[in-house]
RORO-330301 format. One record per residue: y, x, z of N, C-alpha, C in turn. Coordinates in steps of 0.05 Angstrom, whole numbers, plus 5000, padded with zeros to 4 digits. Layout:
RORO-330301
R:Y:X:Z:Y:X:Z:Y:X:Z
...
This chain:
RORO-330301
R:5314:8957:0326:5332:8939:0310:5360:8944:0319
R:5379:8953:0291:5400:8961:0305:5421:8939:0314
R:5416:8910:0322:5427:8892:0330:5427:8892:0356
R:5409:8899:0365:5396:8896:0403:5419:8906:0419
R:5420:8887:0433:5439:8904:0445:5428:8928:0472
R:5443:8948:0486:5441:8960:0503:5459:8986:0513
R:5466:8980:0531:5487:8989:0552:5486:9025:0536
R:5510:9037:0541:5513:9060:0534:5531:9083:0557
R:5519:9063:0577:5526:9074:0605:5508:9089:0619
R:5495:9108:0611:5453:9116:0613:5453:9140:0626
R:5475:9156:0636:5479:9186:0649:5486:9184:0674
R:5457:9172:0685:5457:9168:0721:5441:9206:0734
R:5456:9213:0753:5437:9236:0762:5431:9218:0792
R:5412:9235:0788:5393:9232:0817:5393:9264:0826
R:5404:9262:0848:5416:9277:0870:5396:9276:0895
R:5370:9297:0891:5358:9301:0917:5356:9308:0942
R:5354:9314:0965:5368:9336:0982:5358:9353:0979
R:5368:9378:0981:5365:9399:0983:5339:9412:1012
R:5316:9413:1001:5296:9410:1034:5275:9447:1018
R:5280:9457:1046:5258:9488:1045:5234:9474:1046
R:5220:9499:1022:5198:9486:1018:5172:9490:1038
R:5183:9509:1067:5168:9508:1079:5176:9484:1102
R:5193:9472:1106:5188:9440:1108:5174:9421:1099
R:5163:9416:1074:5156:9412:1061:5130:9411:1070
R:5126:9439:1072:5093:9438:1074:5087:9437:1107
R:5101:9430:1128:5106:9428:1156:5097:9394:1161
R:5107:9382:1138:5109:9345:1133:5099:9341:1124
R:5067:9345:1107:5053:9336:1091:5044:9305:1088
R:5064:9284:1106:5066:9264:1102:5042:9252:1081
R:5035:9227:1086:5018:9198:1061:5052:9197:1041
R:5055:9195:1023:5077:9176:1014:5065:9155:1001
R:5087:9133:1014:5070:9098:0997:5107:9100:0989
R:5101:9081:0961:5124:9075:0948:5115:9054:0934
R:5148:9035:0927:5146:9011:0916:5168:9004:0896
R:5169:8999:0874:5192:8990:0864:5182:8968:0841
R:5205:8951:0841:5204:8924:0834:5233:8915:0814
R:5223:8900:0791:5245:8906:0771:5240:8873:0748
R:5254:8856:0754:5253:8821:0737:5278:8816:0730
R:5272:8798:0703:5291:8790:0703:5287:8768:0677
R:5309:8743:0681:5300:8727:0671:5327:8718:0654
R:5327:8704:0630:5350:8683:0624:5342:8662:0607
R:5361:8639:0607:5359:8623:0600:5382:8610:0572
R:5374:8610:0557:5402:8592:0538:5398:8560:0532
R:5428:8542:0545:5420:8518:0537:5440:8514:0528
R:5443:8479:0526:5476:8471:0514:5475:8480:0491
R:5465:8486:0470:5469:8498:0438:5484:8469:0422
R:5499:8483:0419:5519:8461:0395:5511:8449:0375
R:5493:8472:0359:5477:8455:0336:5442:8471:0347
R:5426:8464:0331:5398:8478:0328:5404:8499:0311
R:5389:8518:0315:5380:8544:0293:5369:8537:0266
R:5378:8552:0253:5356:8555:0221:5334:8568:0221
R:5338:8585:0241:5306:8603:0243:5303:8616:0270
R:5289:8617:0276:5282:8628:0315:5263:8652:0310
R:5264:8671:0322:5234:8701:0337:5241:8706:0360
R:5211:8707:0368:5220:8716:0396:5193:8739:0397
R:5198:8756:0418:5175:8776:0417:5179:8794:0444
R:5157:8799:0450:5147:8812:0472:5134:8832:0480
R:5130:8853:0496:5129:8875:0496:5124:8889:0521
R:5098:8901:0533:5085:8916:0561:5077:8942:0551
R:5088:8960:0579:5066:8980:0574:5069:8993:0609
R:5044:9001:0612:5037:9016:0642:5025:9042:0633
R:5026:9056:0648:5015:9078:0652:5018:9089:0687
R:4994:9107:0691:4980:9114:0720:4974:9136:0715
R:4976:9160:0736:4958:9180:0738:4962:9192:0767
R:4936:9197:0781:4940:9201:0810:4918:9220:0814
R:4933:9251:0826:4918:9272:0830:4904:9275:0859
R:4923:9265:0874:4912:9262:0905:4937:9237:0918
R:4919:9208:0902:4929:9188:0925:4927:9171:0898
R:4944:9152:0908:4931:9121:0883:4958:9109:0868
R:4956:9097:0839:4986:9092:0834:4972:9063:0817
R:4992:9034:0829:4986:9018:0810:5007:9007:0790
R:4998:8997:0773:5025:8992:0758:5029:8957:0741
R:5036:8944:0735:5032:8916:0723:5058:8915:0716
R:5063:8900:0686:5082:8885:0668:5074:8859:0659
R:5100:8845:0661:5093:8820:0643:5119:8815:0637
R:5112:8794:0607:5135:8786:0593:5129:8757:0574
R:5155:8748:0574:5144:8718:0564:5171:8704:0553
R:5171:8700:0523:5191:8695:0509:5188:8670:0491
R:5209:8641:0488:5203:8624:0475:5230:8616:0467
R:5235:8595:0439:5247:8581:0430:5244:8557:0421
R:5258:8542:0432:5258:8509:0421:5277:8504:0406
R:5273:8499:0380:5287:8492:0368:5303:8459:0369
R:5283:8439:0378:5302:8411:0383:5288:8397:0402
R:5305:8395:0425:5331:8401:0431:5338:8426:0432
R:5355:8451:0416:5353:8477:0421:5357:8494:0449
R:5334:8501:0460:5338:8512:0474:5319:8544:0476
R:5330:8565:0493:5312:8588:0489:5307:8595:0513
R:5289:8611:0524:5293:8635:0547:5263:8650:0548
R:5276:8674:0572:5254:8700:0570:5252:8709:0599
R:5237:8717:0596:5228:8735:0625:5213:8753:0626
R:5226:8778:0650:5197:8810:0637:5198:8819:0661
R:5179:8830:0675:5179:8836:0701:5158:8863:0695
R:5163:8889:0714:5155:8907:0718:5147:8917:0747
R:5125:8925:0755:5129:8929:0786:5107:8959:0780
R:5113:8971:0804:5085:9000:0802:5094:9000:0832
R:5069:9011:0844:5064:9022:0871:5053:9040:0878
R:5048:9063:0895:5031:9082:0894:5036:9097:0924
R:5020:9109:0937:5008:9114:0957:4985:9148:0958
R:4999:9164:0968:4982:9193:0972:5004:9210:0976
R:4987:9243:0952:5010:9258:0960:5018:9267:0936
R:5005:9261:0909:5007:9272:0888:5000:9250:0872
R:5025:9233:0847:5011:9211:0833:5046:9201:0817
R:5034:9186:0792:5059:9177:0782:5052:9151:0773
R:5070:9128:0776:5063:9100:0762:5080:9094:0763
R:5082:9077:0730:5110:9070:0709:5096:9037:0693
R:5113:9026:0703:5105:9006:0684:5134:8990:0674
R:5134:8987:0646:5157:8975:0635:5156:8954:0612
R:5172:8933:0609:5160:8905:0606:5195:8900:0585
R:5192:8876:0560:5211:8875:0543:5207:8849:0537
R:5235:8836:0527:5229:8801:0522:5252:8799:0504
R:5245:8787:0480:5269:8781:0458:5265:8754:0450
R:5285:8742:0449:5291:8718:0438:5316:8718:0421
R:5307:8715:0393:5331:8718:0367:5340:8682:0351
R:5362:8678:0345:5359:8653:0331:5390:8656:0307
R:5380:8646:0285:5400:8648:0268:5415:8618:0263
R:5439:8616:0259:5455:8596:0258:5477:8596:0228
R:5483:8565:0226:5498:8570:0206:5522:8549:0212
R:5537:8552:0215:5565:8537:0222:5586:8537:0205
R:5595:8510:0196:5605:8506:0184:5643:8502:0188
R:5662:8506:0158:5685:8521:0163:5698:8496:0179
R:5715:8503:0204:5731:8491:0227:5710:8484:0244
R:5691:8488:0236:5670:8482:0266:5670:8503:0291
R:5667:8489:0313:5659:8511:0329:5626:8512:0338
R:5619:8538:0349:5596:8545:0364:5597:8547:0390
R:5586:8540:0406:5577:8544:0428:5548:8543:0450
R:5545:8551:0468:5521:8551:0490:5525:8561:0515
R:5518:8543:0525:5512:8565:0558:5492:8587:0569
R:5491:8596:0584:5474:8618:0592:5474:8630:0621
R:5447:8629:0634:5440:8639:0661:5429:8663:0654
R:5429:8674:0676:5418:8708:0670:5417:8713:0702
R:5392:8721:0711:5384:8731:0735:5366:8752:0735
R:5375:8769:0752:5372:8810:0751:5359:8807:0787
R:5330:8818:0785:5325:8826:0809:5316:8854:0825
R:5320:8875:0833:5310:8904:0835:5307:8909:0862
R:5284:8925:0867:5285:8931:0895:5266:8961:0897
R:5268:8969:0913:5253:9001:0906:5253:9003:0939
R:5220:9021:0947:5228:9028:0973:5208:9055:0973
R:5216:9074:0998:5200:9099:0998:5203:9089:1032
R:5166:9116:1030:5165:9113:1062:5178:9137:1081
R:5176:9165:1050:5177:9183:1058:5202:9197:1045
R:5222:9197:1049:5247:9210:1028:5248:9232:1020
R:5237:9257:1029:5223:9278:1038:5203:9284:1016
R:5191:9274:1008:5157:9274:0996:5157:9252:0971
R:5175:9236:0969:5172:9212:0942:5201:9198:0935
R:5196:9194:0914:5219:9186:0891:5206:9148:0881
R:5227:9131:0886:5219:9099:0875:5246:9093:0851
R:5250:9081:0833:5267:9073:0817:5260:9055:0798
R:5273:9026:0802:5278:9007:0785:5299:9005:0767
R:5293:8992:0751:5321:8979:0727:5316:8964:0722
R:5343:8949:0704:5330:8919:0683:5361:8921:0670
R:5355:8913:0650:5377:8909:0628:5371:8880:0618
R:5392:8860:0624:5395:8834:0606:5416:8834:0587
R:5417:8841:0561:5441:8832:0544:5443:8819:0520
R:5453:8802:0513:5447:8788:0486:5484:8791:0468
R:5483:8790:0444:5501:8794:0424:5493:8776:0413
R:5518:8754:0399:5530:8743:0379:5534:8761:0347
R:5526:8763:0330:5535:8775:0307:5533:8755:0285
R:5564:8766:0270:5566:8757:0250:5573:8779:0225
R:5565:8783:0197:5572:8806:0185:5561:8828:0190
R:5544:8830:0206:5530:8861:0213:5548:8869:0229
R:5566:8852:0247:5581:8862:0266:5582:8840:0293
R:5572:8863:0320:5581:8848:0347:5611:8829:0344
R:5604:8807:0353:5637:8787:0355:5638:8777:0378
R:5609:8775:0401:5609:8770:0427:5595:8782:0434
R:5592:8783:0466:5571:8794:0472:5568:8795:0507
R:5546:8804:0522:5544:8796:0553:5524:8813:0557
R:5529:8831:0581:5506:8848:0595:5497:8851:0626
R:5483:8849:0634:5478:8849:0659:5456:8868:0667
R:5464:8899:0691:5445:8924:0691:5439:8925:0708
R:5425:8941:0728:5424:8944:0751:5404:8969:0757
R:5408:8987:0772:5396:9017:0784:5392:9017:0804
R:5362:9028:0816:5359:9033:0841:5347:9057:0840
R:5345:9081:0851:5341:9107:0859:5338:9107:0891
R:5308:9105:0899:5307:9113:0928:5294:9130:0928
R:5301:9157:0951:5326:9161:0957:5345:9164:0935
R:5370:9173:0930:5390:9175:0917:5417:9153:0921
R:5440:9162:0904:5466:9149:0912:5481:9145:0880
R:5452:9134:0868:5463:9134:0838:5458:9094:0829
R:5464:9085:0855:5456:9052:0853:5479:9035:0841
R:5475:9024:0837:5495:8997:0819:5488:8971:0806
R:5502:8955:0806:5495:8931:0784:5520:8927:0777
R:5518:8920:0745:5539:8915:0733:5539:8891:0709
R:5560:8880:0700:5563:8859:0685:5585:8865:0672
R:5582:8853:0639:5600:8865:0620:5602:8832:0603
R:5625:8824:0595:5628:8798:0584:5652:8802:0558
R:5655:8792:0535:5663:8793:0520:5694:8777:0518
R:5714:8773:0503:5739:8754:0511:5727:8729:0509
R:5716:8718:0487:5700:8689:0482:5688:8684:0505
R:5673:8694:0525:5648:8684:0537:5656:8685:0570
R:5656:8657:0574:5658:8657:0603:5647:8655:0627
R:5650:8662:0649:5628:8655:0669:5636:8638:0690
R:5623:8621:0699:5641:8606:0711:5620:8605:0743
R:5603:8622:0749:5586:8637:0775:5574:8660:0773
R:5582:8679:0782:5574:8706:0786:5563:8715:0822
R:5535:8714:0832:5532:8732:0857:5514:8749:0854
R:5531:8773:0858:5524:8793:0859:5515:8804:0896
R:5497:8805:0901:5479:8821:0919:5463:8849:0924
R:5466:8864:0941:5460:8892:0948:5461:8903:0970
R:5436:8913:0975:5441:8940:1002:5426:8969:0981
R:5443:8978:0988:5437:9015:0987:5445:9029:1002
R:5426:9052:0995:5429:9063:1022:5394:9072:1037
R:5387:9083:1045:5377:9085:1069:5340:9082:1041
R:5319:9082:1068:5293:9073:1051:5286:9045:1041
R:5293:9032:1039:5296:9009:1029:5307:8996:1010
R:5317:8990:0992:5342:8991:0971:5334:8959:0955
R:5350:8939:0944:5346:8917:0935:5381:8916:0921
R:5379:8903:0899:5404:8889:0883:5390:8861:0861
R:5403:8847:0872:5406:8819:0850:5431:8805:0840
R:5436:8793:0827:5449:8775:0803:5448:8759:0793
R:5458:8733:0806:5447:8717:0792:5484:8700:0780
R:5477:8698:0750:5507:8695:0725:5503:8667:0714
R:5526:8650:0719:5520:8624:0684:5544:8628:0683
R:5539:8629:0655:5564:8630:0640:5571:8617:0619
R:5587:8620:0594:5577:8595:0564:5603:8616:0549
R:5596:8609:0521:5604:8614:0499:5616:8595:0484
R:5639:8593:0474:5656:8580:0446:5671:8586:0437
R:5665:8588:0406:5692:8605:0392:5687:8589:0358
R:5715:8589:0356:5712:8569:0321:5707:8580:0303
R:5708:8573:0278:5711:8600:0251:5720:8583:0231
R:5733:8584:0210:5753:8579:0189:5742:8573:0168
R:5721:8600:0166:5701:8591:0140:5675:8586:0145
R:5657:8579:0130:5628:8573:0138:5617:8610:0146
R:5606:8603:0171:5599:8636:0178:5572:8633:0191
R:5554:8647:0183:5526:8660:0195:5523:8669:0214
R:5507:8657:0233:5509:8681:0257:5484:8685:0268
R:5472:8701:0280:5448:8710:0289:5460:8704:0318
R:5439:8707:0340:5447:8713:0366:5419:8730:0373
R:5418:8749:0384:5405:8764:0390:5406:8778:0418
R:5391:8762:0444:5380:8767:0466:5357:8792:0476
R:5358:8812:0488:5336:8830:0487:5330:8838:0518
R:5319:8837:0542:5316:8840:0564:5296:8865:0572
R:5297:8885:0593:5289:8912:0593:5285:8911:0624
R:5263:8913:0630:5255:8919:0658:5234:8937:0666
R:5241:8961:0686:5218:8993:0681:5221:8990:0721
R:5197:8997:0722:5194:9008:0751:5182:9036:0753
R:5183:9055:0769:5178:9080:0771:5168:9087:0808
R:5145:9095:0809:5142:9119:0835:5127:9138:0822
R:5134:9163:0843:5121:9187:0843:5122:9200:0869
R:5103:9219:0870:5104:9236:0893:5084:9263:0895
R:5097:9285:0899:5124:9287:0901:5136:9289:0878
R:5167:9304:0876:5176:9309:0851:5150:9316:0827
R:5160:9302:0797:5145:9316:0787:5134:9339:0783
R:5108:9345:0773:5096:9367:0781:5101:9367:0740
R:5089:9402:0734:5101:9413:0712:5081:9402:0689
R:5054:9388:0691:5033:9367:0678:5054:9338:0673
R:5066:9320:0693:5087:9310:0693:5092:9310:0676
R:5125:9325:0678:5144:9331:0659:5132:9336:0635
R:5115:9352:0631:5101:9346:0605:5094:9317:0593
R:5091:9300:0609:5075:9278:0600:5104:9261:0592
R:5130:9263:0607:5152:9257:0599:5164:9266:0571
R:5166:9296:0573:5181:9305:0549:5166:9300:0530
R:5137:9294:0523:5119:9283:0500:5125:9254:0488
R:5154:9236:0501:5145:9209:0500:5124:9186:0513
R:5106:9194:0527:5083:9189:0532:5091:9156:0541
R:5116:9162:0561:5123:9144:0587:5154:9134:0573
R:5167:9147:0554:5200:9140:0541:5196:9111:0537
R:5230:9105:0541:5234:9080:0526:5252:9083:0504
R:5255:9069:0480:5267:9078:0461:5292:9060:0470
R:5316:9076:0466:5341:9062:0470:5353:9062:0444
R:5360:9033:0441:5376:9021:0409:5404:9019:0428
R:5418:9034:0405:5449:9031:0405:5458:9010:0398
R:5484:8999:0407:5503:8977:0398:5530:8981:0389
R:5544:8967:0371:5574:8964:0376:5574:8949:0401
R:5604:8949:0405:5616:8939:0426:5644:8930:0430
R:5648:8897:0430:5674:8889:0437:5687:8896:0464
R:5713:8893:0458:5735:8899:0482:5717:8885:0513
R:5708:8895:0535:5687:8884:0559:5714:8889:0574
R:5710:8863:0602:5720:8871:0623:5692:8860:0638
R:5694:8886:0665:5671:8891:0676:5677:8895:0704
R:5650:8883:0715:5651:8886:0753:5626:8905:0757
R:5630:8930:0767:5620:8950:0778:5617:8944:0803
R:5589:8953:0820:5583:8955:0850:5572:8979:0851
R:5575:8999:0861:5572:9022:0865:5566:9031:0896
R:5541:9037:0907:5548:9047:0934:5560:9013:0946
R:5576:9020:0962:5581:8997:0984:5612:8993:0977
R:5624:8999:0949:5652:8995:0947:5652:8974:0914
R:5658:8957:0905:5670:8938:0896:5691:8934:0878
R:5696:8949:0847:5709:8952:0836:5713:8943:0805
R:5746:8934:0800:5750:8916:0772:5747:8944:0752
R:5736:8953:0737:5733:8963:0705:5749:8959:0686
């Protein structure tokens, strides 16, 4: 749905070390790996009720382990109340796996949509929480790859066009130095608590987020508006690098997520990158 929103920030490399492969076979290490990927929000405070509410939900796992074990679990859970109006969602992804050869992916989706009709000099408004949790760990850096995400973002549209909008991302790559969480907010929409939390770095890796913020903006004439919430959370291990069955099972779609494009209003944004802290 070309309303959904989602980040167009998606050209992360993962940067391995460079290790002889007769190291490699010197360390034939167990690798156990973990990564962990939630996230939840909430909308209250709605100014008026909706004319019409969907919400919808969405899992998928997949496993395959040639020498060692990979598990994987999603869940997701999406509702709307219309009176008193209120909405929220939650999607959680986790996979774990343990040997020397194995891949487990599990990725989890939560939408909550509601249409509005506001009338001319009225205003709209609502508040909104949004909490991002990720953590990824390897035993062996050497021998296995862990990586979480989650995408929370919801858009305001009116006209077949973004007029607000709010995102909240977050990356973990263990090992790798491609970590971050970020938040993107529109001129209308304010936040009035943002903590942002993270260690990267090292075998261990965790980032959370927890945002409220609210929305109000008037309009002149009677105007329509949808609001459209969509939440994205994937966990990933493997070990070792993919093998060339793998990558097959990737480049087929097997394991893809389909990414919907967005417009996008003027964002000012807080980047955490690594261990440095920077305005956008």
């Amino acid at each position: 749905m070309k309303q959904y929103l989602s980040f167009t920030k998606r050209c992360l490399l993962l940067i391995a070390p460079a290790i002889a492969s007769s190291m490699l076979a010197a360390s034939p290490s167990q690798a156990a790996t973990f990564a962990f990927s939630e996230g939840v929000l909430e909308f209250t405070k709605f100014s008026q009720s909706p004319s019409g509410i969907r919400t919808d939900t969405d899992t998928n796992t997949f496993t395959i382990a040639q020498d060692g074990m990979a598990d994987a679990s999603a869940n997701a859970a999406a509702t709307f109340i219309v009176a008193p109006p209120t909405a929220s969602n939650s999607s959680l992804s986790e996979a774990r796996g343990e040997g020397r050869n194995y891949l487990g992916l599990a990725e989890s989706e939560a939408t909550v949509i509601g249409n509005f009709v506001v009338d001319a000099g009225k205003s709209f408004s609502f508040d909104f929480n949004a909490n991002l949790n990720l953590q990824s760990a390897v035993d062996n850096p050497l021998a296995e790859n862990a990586r979480a995400t989650g995408d929370i973002s919801w858009a305001l549209i009116a006209n077949d066009s973004i007029i607000d909008s709010f995102s909240l991302m977050g990356n973990l790559i263990t090992p790798g130095d491609s970590d971050f969480i970020v938040a993107e907010e529109s001129d209308n929409v304010t936040l009035s608590n943002s903590l942002p939390n993270f260690s990267f770095g090292g075998n261990q890796e965790f980032a959370t987020a927890s945002v409220q913020g609210s929305l109000q903006r008037s309009f002149a004439n009677q105007t329509t508006l949808t609001l459209v919430e969509l939440k994205k959370n994937r966990a990933t291990v493997k070990a070792p690098e993919p093998s060339t069955s793998f990558a097959l099972l990737f480049s087929c779609g097997v394991i893809a997520v389909a990414l919907k494009g967005r417009g996008k209003e003027k964002t000012s944004a807080c980047l955490l990158k690594g261990n440095i802290a920077a305005e956008v």
